[in-house]
N, C-alpha and C positions, 0 to 999 in steps of 0.2 A: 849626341850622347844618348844612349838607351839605358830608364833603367827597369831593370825586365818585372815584371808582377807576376805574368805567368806568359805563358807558350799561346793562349788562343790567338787564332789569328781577325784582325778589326774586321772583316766582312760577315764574323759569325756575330760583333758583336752588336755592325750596322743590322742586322735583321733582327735582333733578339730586343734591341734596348732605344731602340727611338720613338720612342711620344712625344710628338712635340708637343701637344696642349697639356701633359702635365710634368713635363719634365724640367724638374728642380731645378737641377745646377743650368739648363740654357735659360730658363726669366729671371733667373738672378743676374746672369752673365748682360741680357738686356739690361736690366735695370742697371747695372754696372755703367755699361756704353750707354742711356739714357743720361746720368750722373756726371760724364766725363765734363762737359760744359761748363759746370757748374762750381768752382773751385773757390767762388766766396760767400762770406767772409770763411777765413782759412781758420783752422784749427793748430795745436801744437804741431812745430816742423811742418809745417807749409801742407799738412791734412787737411781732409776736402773730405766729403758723404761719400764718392767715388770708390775713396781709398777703402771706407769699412765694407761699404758693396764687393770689391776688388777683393778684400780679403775673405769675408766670406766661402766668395767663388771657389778660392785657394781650397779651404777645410773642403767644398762640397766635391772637388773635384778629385782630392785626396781618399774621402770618400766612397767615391762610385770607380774611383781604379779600382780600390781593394775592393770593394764586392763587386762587379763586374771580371776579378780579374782581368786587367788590360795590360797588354805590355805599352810602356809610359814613355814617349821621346822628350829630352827637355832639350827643346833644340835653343840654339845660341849661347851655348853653357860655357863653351868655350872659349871664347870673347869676354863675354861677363865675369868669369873666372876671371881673366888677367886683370882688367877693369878693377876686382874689388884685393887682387893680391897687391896688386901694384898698387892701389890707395891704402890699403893696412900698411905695408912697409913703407911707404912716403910720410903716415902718422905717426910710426912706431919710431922715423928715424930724427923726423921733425920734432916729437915730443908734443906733437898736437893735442890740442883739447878730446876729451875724452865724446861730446859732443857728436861730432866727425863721424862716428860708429853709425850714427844716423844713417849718414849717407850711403854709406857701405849698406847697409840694412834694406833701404830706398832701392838698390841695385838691383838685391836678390829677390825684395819681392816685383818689383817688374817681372824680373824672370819667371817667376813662379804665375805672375798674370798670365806671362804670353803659354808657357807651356801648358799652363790650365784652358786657352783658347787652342791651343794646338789637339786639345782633346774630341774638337771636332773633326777630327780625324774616322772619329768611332761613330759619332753620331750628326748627323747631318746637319739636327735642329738646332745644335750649337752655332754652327755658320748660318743657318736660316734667320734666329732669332736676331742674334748680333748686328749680320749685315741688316735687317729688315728696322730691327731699329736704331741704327746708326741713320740710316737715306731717309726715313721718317724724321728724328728728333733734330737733324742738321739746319732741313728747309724750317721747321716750325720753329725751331727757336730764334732763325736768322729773321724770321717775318718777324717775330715777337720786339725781338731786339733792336730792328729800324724801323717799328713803330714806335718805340721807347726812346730812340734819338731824334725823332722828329718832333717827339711832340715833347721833347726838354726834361724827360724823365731821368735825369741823371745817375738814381739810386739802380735804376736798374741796366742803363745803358754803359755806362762805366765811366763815364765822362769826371775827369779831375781837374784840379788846377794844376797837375805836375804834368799832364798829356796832351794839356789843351785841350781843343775839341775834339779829340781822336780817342774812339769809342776804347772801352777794354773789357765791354757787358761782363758778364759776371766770371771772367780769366780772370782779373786782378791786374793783366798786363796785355797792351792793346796787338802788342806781338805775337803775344801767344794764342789770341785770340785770332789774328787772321790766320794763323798758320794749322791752328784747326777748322778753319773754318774753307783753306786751301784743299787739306788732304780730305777732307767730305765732301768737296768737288768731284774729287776723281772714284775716291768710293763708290758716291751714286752712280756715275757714270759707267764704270765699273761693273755696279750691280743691274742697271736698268731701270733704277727705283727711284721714285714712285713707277707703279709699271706705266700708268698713261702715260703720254710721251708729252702731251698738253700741260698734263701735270706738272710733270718732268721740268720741262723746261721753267715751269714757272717759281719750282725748287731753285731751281741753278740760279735764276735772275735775283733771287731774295737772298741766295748765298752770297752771290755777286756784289748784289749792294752792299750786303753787312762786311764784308773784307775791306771795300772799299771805304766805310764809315772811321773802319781801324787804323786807317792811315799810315798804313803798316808799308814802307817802301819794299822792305823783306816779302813780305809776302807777296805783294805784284810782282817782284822780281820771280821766285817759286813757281805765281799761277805761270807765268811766262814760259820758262822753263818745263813746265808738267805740258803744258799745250802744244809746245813745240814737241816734245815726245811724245806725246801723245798718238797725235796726226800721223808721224812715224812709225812706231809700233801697230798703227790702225789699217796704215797701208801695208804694213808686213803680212801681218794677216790676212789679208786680205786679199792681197795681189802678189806676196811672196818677196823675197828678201833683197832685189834688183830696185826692186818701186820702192819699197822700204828704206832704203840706204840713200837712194837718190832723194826720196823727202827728204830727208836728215839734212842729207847735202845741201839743197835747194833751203832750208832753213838756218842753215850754220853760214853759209853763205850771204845770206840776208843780212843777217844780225850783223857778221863781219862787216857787211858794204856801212853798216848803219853806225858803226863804233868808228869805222877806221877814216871813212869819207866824209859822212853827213852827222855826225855829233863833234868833229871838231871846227865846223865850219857855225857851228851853234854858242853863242854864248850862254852859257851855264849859270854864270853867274846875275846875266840878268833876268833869265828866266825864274830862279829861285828869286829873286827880289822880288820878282811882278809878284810869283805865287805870294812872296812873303806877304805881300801890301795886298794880296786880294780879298779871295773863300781863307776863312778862317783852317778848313780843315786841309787845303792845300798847304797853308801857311804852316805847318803844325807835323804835313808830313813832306811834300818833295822840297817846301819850301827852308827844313831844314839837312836835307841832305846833305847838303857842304858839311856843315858840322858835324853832324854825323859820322861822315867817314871820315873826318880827320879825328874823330874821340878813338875811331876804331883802330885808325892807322896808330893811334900812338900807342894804346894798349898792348897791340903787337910788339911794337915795339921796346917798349918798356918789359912786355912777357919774355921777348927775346934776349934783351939784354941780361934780365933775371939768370933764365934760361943758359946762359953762359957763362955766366958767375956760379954757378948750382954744380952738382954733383951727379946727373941725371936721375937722383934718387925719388925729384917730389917734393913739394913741401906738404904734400895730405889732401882731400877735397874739399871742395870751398874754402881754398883756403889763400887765394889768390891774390883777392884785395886785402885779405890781413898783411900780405908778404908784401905788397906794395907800397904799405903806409910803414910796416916795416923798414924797410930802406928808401925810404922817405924819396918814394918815386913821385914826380911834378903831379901825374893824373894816376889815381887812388879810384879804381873799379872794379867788377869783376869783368870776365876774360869775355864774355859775348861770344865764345866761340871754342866751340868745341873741341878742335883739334889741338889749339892753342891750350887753353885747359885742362884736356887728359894729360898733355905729355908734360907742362907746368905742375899739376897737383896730383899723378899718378905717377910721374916718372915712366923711364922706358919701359918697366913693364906696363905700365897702364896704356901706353904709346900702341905696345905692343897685342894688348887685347883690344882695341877698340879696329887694329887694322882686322886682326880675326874675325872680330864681329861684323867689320865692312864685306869683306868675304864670303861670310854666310849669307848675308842680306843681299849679295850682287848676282849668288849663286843662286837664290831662292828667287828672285827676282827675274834671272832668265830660263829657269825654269817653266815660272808662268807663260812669257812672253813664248816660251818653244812649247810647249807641254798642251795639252787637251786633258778639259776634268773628266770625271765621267759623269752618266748627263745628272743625277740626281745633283751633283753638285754644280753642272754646267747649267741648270736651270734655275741656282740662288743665284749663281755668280755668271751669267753670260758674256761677259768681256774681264774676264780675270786678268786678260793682260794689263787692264789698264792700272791693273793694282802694283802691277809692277813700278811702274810711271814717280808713283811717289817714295817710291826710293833714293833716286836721287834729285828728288824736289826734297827730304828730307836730309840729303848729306849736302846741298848748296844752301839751306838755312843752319844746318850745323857753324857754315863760317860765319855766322855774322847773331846764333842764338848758341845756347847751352840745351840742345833740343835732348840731350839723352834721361834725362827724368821725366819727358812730357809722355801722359799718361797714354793719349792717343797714339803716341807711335808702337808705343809696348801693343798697342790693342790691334794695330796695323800689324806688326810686327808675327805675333800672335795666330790671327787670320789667315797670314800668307803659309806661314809653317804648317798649318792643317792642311791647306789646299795644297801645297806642295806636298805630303804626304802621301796623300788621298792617292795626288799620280804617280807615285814610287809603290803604293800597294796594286794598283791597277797594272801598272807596268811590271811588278813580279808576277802576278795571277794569286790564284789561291795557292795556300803552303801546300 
């Protein structure tokens, strides 16, 4: 969706309007993604410093469209649309708490995040800043953070009595903590940063640990998955789309020989017991898998059954576990899952705008993977494709998280739209 401010075209306004060392709205926008980490203690409706940095951005980039004149794309508008029509009509027809509006509110400014990050379309040092400190503040806070559980720092490592030892540093929640801690893996990667490659690596290893600290099964399953694509889209590029398929192959292959021959030949049940009796923080995460996916298989379940007693209209957002205890379901949670979720508390339209938005994300997404930036931006971002990667590392934690309010996918999300522009202006030429 375009909405038009004026006719100039972005190449007059990439020459006229980028300073990166004083430009306003790109070290807000850092300090925004420097902020993203950092969500406690939370403010009213689950507000975090992020959020006021985030808005900010919003005014400043409102801002410099209108005096820049830029013509303004709000991409994902679409999706998000159905998204917030479908949860107004699920609250309007459930008689929902007036509360709810929140969420709906929570929706559009995401949007208004990413299409303010989309604004790097115009100027470069929007994607320079961002990416630059996003592959900076990831590694340094990861080091921070498994210093702080090593050495029994609780207040800052995240460590509760309701998580066990299984970190949630300063997320509030040890999930959502590996799973940004997953997609700034592939960022870095992505971007090449830190540029030493010594460096480099000594980032990823300090990432490495701190995901692993979160005991997050989700997220090991995620890096799994990003890695496996990863290798593949690397060979694409690189050797062309024969080698490419066949990685895939040769890894979908693997994983099958591993699921289907040699994980049932494994007992499961007493492997989780050894973990349960061993390392504390085995015990706490693979050790409780079983449970786990039986809370989740029944949730499903129980959403399904809802789900079929309903009218496909919705009961409203977040409004899941109220409707569970409502009809006095055995296990009283929220949905853990996204897809489950939309189409429980937004009804078939909200069903309906989040396939939309999967769409845009799949389209922009092999874009990257097929597409060449130009070089100003192929020298922030030198393996762009791999930003691709966490897309569907984000729609495989979608079943098992509520990943569509997390701040860093909006930011991800955001990122990809500008660089996906950038090659749809390059690819028309100048007007």
């Amino acid at each position: 969706m375009t909405a038009v401010v004026s006719q100039r075209h972005p190449g007059e306004v990439d020459r006229a309007s980028v300073v990166p060392r004083s430009d306003v709205l790109a070290t807000m926008m850092g300090l925004a993604v420097c902020l993203l980490p950092f969500l406690t203690p939370a403010g009213p409706g689950n507000t975090a410093l992020a959020d006021v940095a985030i808005g900010l951005c919003i005014v400043l980039a409102v801002l410099w469209s209108v005096r820049e004149q830029l013509t303004v794309k709000l991409p994902y508008l679409a999706g998000v649309a159905g998204l917030v029509l479908g949860g107004a009509f699920a609250a309007s027809v459930a008689a929902a708490p007036i509360g709810i509006a929140l969420v709906l509110v929570q929706d559009l400014l995401l949007l208004a995040w990413a299409a303010a990050l989309a604004l790097g379309r115009h100027n470069p040092a929007i994607v320079a800043v961002v990416t630059r400190t996003w592959c900076g503040i990831a590694p340094l806070y990861s080091g921070v953070m498994v210093i702080a559980y090593l050495l029994g720092i609780n207040a800052l490592s995240g460590v509760t009595a309701k998580d066990g030892v299984r970190a949630a540093y300063t997320f509030g929640d040890p999930n959502l903590a590996g799973n940004y801690l997953v997609v700034s893996l592939f960022v870095m990667a992505a971007c090449k940063r830190p540029r030493s490659p010594g460096v480099r690596r000594i980032g990823y290893g300090l990432v490495l640990i701190a995901i692993g600290f979160t005991g997050s099964n989700g997220a090991m399953l995620t890096l799994l998955v990003g890695l496996m694509l990863s290798l593949a889209v690397t060979r694409y590029r690189r050797s062309g789309a024969l080698v490419g398929l066949t990685t895939l192959a040769v890894s979908l292959l693997v994983v099958s020989v591993l699921f289907v021959f040699v994980m049932p030949r494994v007992d499961l049940n007493q492997v989780r017991e050894q973990a349960a009796g061993s390392v504390p923080l085995l015990r706490d995460s693979f050790g409780r898998s079983d449970s786990s996916t039986n809370e989740r298989a029944t949730i499903v379940q129980e959403g399904t059954s809802i789900w079929l007693r309903g009218d496909a209209t919705g009961f409203g957002p977040a409004r899941t576990k109220a409707t569970l205890a409502a009809t006095q379901a055995p296990y009283v949670k929220e949905a853990h899952n996204d897809y489950l979720a939309t189409l429980l508390e937004r009804g078939l339209i909200g069903a309906l705008g989040l396939l939309v938005l999967g769409i845009a994300v799949l389209v922009r997404c092999v874009h990257l993977v097929l597409g060449t930036l130009p070089k100003v931006y192929a020298d922030l971002v030198p393996r762009a494709w791999l930003l691709a990667v966490i897309g569907p590392v984000m729609a495989t934690a979608g079943g098992f998280y509520e990943v569509l309010h997390f701040r860093h996918l909006w930011t991800w999300l955001g990122l990809i739209a500008a660089l996906v522009l950038v090659m749809q202006d390059e690819e028309r030429g100048p007007s």
